[in-house]
C-alpha positions in Angstrom: 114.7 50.2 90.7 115.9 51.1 87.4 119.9 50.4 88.4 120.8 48.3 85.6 122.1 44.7 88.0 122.1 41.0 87.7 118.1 41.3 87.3 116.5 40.7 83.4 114.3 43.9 83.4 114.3 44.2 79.7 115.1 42.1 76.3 119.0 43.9 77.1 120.4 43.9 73.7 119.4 45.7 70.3 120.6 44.8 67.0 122.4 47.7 64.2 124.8 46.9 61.8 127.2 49.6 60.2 130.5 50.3 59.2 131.6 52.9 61.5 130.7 53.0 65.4 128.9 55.9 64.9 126.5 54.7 62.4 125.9 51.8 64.4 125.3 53.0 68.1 122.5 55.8 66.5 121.0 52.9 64.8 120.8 51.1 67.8 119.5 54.2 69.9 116.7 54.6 67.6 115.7 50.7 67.8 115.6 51.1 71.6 112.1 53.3 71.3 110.4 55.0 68.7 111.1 58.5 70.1 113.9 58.4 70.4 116.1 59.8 67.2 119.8 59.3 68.1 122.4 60.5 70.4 120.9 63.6 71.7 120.2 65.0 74.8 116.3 65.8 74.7 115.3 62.2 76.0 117.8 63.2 79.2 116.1 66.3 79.5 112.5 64.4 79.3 114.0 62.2 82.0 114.4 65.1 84.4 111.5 66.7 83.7 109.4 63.5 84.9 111.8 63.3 87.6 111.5 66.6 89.3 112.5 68.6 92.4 116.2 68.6 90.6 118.1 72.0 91.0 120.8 71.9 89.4 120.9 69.8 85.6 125.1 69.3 85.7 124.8 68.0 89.0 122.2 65.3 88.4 124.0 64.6 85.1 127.1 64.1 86.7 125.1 61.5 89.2 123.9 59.7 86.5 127.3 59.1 84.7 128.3 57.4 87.8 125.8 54.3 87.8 124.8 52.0 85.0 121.5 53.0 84.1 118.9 53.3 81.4 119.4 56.9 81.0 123.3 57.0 80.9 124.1 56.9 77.1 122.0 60.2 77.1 123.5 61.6 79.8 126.3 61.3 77.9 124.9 63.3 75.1 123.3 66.1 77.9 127.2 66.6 79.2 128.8 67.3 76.3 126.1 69.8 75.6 127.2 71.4 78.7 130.3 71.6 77.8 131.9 68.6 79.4 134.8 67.2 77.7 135.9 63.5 77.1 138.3 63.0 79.8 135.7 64.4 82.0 133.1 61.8 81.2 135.6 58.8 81.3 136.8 59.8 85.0 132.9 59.5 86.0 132.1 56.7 84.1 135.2 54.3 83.3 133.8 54.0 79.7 137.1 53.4 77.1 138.3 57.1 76.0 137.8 55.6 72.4 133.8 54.9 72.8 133.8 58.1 74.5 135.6 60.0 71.2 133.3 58.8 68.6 130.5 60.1 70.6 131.6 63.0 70.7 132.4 63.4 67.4 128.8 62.9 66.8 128.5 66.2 69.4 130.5 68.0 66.9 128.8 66.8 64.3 125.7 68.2 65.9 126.8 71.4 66.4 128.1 72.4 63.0 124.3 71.8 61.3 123.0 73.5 64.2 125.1 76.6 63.3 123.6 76.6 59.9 119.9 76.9 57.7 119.2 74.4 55.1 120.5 76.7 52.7 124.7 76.7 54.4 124.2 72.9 54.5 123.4 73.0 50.6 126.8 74.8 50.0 128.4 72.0 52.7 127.8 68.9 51.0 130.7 67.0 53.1 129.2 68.0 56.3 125.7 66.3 55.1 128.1 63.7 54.0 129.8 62.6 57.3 126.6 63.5 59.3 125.0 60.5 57.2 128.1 58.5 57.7 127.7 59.0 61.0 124.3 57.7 61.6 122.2 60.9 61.0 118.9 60.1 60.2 116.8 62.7 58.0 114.1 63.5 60.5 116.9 64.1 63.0 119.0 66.3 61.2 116.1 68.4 60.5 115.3 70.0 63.8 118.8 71.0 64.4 118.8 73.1 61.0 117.9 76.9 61.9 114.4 78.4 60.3 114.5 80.9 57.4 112.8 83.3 56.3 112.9 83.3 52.4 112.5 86.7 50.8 110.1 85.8 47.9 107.2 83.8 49.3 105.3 81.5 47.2 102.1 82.9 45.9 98.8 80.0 46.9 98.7 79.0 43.3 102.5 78.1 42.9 102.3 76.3 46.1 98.8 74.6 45.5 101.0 73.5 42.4 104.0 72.1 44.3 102.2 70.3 47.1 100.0 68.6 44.2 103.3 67.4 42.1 106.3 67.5 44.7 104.3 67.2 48.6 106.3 68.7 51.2 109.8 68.5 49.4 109.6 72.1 48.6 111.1 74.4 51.3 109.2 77.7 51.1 110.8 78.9 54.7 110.0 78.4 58.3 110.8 75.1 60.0 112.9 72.5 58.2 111.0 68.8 58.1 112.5 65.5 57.3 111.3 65.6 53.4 113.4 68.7 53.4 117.0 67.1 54.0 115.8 63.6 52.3 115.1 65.6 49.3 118.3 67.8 49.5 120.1 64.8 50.0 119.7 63.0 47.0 119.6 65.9 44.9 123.4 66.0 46.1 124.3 62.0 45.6 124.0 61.3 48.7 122.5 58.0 48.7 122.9 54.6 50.8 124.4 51.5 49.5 123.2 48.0 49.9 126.1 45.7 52.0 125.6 42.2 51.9 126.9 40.4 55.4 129.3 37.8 54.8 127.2 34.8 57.2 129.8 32.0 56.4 133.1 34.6 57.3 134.4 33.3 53.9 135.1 29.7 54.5 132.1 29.2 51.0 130.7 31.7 48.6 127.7 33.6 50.9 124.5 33.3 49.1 122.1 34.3 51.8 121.1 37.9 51.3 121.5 39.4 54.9 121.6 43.1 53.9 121.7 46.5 55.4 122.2 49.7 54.1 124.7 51.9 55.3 126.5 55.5 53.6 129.9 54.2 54.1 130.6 52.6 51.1 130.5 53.4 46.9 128.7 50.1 45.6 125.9 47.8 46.3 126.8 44.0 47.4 124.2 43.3 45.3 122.1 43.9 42.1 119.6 47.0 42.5 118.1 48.0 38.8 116.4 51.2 39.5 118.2 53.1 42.8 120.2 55.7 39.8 120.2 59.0 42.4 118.1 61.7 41.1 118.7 63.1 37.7 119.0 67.1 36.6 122.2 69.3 37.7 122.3 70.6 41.8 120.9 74.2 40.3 117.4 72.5 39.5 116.9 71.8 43.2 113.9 72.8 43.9 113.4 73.6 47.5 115.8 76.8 46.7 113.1 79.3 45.6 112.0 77.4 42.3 110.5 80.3 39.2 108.8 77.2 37.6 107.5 73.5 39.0 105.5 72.2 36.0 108.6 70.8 35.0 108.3 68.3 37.4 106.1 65.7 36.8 105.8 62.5 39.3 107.1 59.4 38.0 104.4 56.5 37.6 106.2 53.0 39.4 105.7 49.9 37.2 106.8 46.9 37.9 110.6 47.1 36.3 110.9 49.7 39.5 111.2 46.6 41.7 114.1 46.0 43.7 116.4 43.4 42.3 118.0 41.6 45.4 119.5 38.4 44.3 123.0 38.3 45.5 126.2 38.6 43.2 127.6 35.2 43.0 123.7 34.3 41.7 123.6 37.2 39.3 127.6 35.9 37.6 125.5 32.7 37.3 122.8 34.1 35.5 124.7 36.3 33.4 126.9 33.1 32.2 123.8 31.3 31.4 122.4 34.0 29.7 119.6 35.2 31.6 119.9 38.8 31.9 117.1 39.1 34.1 116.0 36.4 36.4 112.0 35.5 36.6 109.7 37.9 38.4 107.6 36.8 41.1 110.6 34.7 42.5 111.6 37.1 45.0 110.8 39.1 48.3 111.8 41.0 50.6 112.2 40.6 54.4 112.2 44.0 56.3 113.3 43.9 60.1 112.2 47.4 61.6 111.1 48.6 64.9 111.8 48.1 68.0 113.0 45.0 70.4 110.4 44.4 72.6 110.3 41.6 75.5 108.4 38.5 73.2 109.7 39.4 69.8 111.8 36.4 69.2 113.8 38.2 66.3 116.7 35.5 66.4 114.2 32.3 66.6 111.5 33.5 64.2 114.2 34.6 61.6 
């Protein structure tokens, strides 16, 4: 019975931090499974199609707003796409009209970039913007960007060129991948920040790095030498029909491209001692990724 009850069937909690509610419920979507890419209706409609013998989709969306199940945040998603408004989905479910807002704002959100190629979203840098602000990942706003045909095709020696010195960052036409938007992205400032969680809520000075990275904010809690957002005017973009790619040349890492992570209040330390750089091969960095899975442990083993 999947009826969510008084039973443990699962670990029943994920873990996203952000600074708006729509940041943070698509980060925790996405750390439910690894297929799953936000708030969007195609793992509903992957429900039904293992389900079967349904005839009508609004009717056995409608049924699933009523109960507490697995599926009901996406059936959430699957009735605004059918046109379901806010205060319809709130007299089903009894969810707060303000949870039920914000999703749909992510709706909206979703519907603008589906109205549009990767070529409108280049000339709407807000949208891209607020759909990262939002939560958006890359790979997810990718699928909802229409196809295009470009009128000048790139001739197999200009694109052996470009897939040798630039990959798959180049769009040439056709469908838009994730290298696509993260490229475009950047090339438009639109970069994440690094936001330092306050563990002791401000009763000491907080030296414990517990980071995430969010696109609501300007600055970084803490130092990062190296993250400078791409250089070169938006004109030199080069997924928008480039006349000449041996310009670009890929950038070697060294070691000085390491990420600096040692908090503020450390860094004001070293800086009044004079240290303007503080010894490498002191520091390292903890990544939590993936998904919560019954046996992980993340709150013990951290």
């Amino acid at each position: 019975d999947p009826a969510v009850g008084s039973c443990i069937k699962s670990v029943g909690e994920v873990m996203a931090i952000g600074r708006t509610f729509e940041e943070t419920i698509q980060k925790a979507l996405r750390m439910v499974d690894e297929s799953c890419a936000g708030f969007d209706a195609e793992r509903f409609d992957g429900e039904l199609k293992y389900r079967g013998g349904l005839d009508s989709v609004e009717e056995a969306v409608k049924c699933e707003l009523q109960k507490p199940s697995p599926m009901r945040m996406w059936s959430i998603a699957k009735a605004y796409e059918l046109g379901m408004s806010v205060e319809d989905v709130h007299q089903l479910t009894n969810i707060d009209r303000w949870f039920l807002a914000k999703l749909h704002h992510i709706h909206r959100i979703k519907q603008s970039l589906r109205s549009m190629d990767i070529f409108g979203l280049r000339e709407q840098p807000e949208l891209l913007r607020e759909a990262k602000r939002c939560g958006f990942a890359d790979r997810q706003i990718a699928p909802m960007l229409r196809p295009k045909d470009c009128d000048s095709a790139l001739s197999p020696g200009l694109k052996a060129l470009s897939d040798r010195f630039l990959g798959v960052q180049m769009y040439s036409g056709g469908r838009v991948k994730e290298e696509h938007v993260r490229y475009l992205r950047k090339k438009l400032g639109i970069c994440p920040v690094v936001k330092q969680i306050d563990t002791l809520a401000a009763e000491f000075p907080a030296e414990t790095n517990y980071l995430y990275i969010t696109y609501s904010g300007e600055e970084n809690d803490v130092q990062l030498p190296g993250a400078a957002p791409l250089d070169g005017p938006l004109s030199d973009v080069p997924i928008f029909e480039p006349s000449d790619v041996t310009r670009f040349t890929p950038k070697a890492l060294s070691r000085q491209d390491s990420l600096d992570f040692s908090p503020v209040a450390r860094r004001t330390s070293a800086a009044d001692k004079g240290e303007a750089n503080p010894p490498k091969g002191q520091r390292i960095v903890v990544l939590g990724c993936g998904c919560y899975r019954i046996g992980s442990s993340v709150e013990f083993d951290w």
